[in-house]
Every structure is written in C-alpha cells, then in structure tokens.
C-alpha positions as CSV (number, residue, x, y, z in Angstrom):
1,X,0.0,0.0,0.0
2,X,0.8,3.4,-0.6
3,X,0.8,6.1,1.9
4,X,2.0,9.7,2.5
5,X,3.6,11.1,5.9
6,X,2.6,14.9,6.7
7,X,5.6,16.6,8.4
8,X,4.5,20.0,10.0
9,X,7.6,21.9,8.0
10,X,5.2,21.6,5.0
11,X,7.2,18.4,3.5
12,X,5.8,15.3,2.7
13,X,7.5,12.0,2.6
14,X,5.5,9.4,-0.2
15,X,6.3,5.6,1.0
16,X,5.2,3.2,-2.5
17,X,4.4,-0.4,-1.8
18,X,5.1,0.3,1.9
19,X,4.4,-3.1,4.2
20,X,4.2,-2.2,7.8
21,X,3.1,-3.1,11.2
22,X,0.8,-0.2,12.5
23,X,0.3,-1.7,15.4
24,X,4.1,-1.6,15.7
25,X,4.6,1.7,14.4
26,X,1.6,3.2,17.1
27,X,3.4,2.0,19.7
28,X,6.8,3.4,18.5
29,X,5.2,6.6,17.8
30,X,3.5,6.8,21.7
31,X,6.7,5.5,23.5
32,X,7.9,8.4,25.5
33,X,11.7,7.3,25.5
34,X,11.5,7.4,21.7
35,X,12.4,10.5,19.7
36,X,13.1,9.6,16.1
37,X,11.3,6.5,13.5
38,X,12.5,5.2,10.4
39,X,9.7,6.0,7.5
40,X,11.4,4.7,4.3
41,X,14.6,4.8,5.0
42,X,14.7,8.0,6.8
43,X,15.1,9.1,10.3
44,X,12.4,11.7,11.3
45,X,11.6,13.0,14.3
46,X,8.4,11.9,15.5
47,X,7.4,14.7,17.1
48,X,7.1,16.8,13.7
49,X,4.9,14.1,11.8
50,X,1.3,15.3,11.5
51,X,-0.5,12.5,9.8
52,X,0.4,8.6,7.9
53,X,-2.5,8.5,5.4
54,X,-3.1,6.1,2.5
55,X,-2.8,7.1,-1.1
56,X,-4.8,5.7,-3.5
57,X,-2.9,4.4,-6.5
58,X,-3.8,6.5,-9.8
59,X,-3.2,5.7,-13.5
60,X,-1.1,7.9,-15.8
61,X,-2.2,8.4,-18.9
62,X,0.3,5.6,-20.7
63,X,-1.2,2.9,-18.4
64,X,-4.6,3.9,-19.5
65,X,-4.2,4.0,-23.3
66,X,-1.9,0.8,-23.3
C-alpha cells in the first residue's frame, strides 16, 4: 500500500508499496523514550509528523491507453 507522511515543515515523505506493522509503528510513535522512527529509509523526528495517510494508487495516462 501506498501512503504519505505529513511533516509539519510543510514536507511530505510518499512511502510506495510500503508493508508495515501499525500496530508496531503506534506503539513506537507513543513511547515516551523514543524521539526519532524510520519511514522509508529516513530518520524523522516523531514529534514533527502530523499525519500517515493512505494514497490511492492512480493511472497515468500511458497505463490507460496501453
């Protein structure tokens, strides 16, 4: 699945064909002694991530003429 993490400098970080454990990543993301999570390869600070929301996959236009 595809989703998209809002940072709250404005930035987005797009994860494609992301496989996670959200029940994992809830509890990483509410554990007090933890600061910073890996999303994709990158170290953010949790504290600045506003929202982790699925993106619907859309068709460019090659895929639908082929």
């Amino acid at each position: 699945m595809d989703y998209q993490v809002q940072l709250n400098n404005g930035q987005a970080i797009n994860l494609t064909n992301a496989e996670f454990d959200t029940s994992a990543f809830t509890a990483t993301l509410n554990d007090q002694k933890i600061n910073f999570v890996n999303i994709g390869g990158a170290i953010i600070n949790k504290h600045i991530i506003v929202s982790v929301l699925p993106v619907e996959a859309t068709q460019t236009e090659t895929e639908t003429q082929a």
